[in-house]
C-alpha positions in Angstrom: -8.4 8.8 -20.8 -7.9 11.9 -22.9 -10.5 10.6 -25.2 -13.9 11.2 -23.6 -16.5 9.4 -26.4 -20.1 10.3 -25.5 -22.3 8.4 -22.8 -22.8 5.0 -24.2 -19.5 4.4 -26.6 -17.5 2.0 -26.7 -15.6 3.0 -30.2 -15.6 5.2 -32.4 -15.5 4.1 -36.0 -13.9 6.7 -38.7 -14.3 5.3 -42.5 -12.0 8.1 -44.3 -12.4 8.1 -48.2 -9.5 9.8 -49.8 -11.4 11.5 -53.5 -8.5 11.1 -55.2 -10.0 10.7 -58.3 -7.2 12.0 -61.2 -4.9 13.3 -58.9 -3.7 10.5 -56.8 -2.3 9.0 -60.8 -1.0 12.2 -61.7 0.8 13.5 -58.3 2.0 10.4 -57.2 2.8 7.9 -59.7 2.8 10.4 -62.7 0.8 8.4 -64.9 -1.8 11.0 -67.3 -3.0 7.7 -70.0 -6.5 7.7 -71.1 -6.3 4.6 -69.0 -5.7 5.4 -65.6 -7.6 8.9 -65.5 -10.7 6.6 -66.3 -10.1 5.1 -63.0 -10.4 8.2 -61.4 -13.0 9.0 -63.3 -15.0 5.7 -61.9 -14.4 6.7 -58.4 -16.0 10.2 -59.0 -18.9 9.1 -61.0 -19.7 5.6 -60.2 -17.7 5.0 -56.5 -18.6 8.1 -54.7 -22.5 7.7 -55.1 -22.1 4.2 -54.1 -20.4 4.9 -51.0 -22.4 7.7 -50.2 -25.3 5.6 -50.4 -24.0 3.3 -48.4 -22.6 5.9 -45.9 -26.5 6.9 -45.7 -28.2 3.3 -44.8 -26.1 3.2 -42.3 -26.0 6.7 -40.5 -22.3 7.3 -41.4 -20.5 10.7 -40.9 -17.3 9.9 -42.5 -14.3 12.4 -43.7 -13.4 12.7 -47.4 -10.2 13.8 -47.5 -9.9 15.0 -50.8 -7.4 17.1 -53.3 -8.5 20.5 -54.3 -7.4 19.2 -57.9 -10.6 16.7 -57.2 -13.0 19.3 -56.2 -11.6 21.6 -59.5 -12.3 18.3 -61.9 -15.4 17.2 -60.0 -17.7 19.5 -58.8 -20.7 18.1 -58.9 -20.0 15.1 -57.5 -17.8 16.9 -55.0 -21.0 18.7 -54.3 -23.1 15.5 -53.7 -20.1 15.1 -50.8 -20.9 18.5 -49.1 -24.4 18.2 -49.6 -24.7 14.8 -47.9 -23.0 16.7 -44.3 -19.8 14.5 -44.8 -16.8 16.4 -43.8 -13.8 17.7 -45.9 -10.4 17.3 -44.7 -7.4 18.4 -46.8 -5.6 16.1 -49.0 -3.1 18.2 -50.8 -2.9 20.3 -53.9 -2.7 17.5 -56.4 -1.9 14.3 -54.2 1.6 15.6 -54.5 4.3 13.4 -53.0 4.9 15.1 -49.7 8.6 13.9 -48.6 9.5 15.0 -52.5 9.0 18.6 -51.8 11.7 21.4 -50.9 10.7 23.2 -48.1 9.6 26.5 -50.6 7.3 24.2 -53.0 5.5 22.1 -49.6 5.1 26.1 -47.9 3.8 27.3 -51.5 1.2 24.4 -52.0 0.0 23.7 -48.9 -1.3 27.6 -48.8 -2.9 27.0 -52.6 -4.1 23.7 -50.6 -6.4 26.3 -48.3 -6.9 28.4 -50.2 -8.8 25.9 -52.3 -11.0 24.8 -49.4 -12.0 28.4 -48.7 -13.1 28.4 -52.4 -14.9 25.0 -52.8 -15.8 23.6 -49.3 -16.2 27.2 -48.0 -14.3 27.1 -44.8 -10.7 25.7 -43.9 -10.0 22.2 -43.3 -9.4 21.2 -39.5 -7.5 18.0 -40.2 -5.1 17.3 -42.6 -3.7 13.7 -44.3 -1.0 13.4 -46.3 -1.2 12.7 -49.4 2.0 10.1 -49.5 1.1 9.2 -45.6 4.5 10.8 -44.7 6.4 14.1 -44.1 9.4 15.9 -44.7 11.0 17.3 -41.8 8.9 20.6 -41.7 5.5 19.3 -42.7 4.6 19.2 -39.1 5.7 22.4 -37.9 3.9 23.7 -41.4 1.0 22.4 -40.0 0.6 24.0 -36.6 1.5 27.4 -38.5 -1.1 27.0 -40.4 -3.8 26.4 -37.7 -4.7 22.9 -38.2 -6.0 20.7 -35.4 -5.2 17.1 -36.2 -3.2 15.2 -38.8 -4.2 11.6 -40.1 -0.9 10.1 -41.7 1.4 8.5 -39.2 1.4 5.0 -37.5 2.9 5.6 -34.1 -0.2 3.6 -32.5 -3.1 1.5 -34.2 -6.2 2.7 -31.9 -5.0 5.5 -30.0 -4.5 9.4 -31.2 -1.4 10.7 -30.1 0.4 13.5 -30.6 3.3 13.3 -33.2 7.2 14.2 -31.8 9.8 15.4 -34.2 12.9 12.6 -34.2 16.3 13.9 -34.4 17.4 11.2 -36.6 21.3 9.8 -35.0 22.6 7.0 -36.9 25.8 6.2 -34.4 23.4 6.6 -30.5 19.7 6.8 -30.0 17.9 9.2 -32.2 16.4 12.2 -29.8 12.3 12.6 -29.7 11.1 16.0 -29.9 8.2 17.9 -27.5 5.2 16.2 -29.0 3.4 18.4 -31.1 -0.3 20.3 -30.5 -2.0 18.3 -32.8 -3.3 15.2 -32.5 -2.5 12.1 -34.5 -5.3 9.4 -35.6 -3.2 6.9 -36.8 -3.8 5.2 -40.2 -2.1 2.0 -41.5 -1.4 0.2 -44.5 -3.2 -3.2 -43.5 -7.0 -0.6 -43.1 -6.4 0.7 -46.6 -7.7 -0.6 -49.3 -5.6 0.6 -52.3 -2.3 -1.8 -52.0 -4.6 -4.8 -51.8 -6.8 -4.3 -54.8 -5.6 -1.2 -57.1 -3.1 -3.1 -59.9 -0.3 -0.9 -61.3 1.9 -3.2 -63.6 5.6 -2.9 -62.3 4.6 -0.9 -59.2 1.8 -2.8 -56.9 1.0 -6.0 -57.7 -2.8 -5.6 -56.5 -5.6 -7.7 -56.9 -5.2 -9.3 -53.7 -8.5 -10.6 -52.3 -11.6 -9.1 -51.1 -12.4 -11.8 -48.4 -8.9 -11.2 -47.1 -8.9 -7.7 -46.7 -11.8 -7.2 -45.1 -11.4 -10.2 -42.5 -8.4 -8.1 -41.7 -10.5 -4.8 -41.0 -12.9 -7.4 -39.1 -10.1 -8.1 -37.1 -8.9 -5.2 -36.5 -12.6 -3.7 -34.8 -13.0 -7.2 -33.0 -9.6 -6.8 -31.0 -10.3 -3.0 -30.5 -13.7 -3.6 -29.4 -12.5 -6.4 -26.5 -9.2 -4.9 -25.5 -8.7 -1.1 -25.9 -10.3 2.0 -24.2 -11.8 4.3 -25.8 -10.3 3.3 -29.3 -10.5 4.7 -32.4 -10.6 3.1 -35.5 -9.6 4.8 -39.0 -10.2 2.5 -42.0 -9.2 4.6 -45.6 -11.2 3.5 -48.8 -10.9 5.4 -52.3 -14.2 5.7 -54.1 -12.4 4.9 -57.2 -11.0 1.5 -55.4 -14.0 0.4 -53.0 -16.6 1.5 -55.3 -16.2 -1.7 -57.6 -19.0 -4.0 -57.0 -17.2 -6.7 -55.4 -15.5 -4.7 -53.0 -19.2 -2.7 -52.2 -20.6 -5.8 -51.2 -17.6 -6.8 -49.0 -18.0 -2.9 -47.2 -21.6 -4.0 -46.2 -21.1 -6.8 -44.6 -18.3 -5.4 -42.8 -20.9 -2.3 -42.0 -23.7 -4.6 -40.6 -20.8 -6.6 -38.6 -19.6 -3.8 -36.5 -22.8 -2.2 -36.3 -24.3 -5.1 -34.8 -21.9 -4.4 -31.8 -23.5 -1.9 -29.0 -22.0 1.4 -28.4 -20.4 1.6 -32.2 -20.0 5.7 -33.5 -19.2 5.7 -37.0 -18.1 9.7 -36.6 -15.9 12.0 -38.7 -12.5 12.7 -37.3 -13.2 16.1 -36.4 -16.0 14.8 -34.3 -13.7 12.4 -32.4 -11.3 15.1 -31.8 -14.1 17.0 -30.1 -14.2 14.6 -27.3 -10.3 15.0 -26.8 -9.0 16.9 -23.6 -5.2 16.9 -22.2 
């Protein structure tokens, strides 16, 4: 398999919190209330040092991938982040809404998106998410241009990185699949994130689904991995502001001490996994 995990691993584990803090209300659903920055500002001050404790009692190297307009708001508790060896992973200017973008604007912000890692992480980001989880139909050819290794947005598989093909979208015959690109794809999913289950925003996402159900599903998810796949990879996203709440913290922990239990479990950063990758 392409995916040569060290001597001794089974599967590797990738917890990826998205610091959105303000930036995923303002770029995405436009919302700049009193209100709703106060959630973001929970997730910097109160949900990041939660996770980050809980990232340390269990040996956890996961990737933050995180806004530059969260580092600009945030530094110090962005700086907890760097100084606890987690790594940095770009998340867009402002959680800007990807697909929204003419092809000018997504050029124009993604270099103010590096420029702003050179500036506040102090090197450039190797991977890239999106901050919509989506594209238009140059974001991935602005992303090899731009030197980045792998991408963590799409959902062509559940546990196996691929890399990403362009579609010729046909309506009338089969739509035509590129050459797969140079990067490598960790898939995410909706069902291993934790925002449409519990974050409520009246008119747009009903939230406040439960706990117990959500992470019984991530359970899931690393039980079937763990007895049927080779060499899988697992990427569950969590947002300090969202995971952070008590309830939710205690839920994490158990499902921590669950897969940790298991033998030959890496809880590892995404760059880290895509160091064991060969073609």
């Amino acid at each position: 398999m392409p995916l040569n995990l060290p001597d001794g691993v089974k599967i590797a584990v990738n917890i990826g919190a998205d610091f959105d803090a303000h930036s995923v209300w303002m770029g995405t659903f436009a919302k700049t209330s009193p209100s709703y920055l106060s959630r973001g500002e929970f997730g910097a001050e109160v949900g990041v040092p939660r996770l980050l404790r809980l990232f340390d009692q269990f040996g956890i190297t996961g990737t933050w991938c995180t806004p530059v307009h969260s580092m600009a708001t945030f530094p110090e508790a962005f700086a907890t982040i760097l100084e606890a060896g987690q790594e940095i992973a770009a998340h867009g200017c402002f959680h800007e809404s990807v697909p929204s973008l003419d092809q000018d604007t997504e050029v124009r912000l993604m270099e103010a998106t590096i420029e702003g890692h050179l500036k506040h992480v102090g090197v450039r980001p190797r991977g890239y998410r999106s901050p919509a989880w989506d594209f238009t139909e140059h974001t991935l050819q602005l992303l090899e241009s731009t030197g980045f290794e792998w991408d963590s947005s799409l959902m062509g598989r559940d546990f196996q990185p691929y890399h990403p093909r362009p579609v010729d979208v046909r309506w009338e015959e089969g739509s035509v699949l590129g050459t797969p690109s140079p990067l490598l794809e960790f898939p995410v999913s909706w069902f291993l994130d934790d925002f449409p289950v519990a974050e409520y925003i009246p008119g747009v996402n009903q939230g406040l689904g439960s706990s117990e159900v959500m992470f019984q599903r991530w359970k899931d998810h690393f039980d079937y991995a763990y007895a049927h796949e080779s060499s899988p990879v697992l990427a569950i996203t969590v947002h300090p502001q969202t995971i952070g709440r008590a309830h939710h913290m205690l839920g994490m922990e158990r499902l921590l001490e669950h897969m940790a239990s298991h033998e030959g479990v890496w809880f590892a950063s995404l760059s880290q996994i895509y160091d064991t990758w060969s073609d």
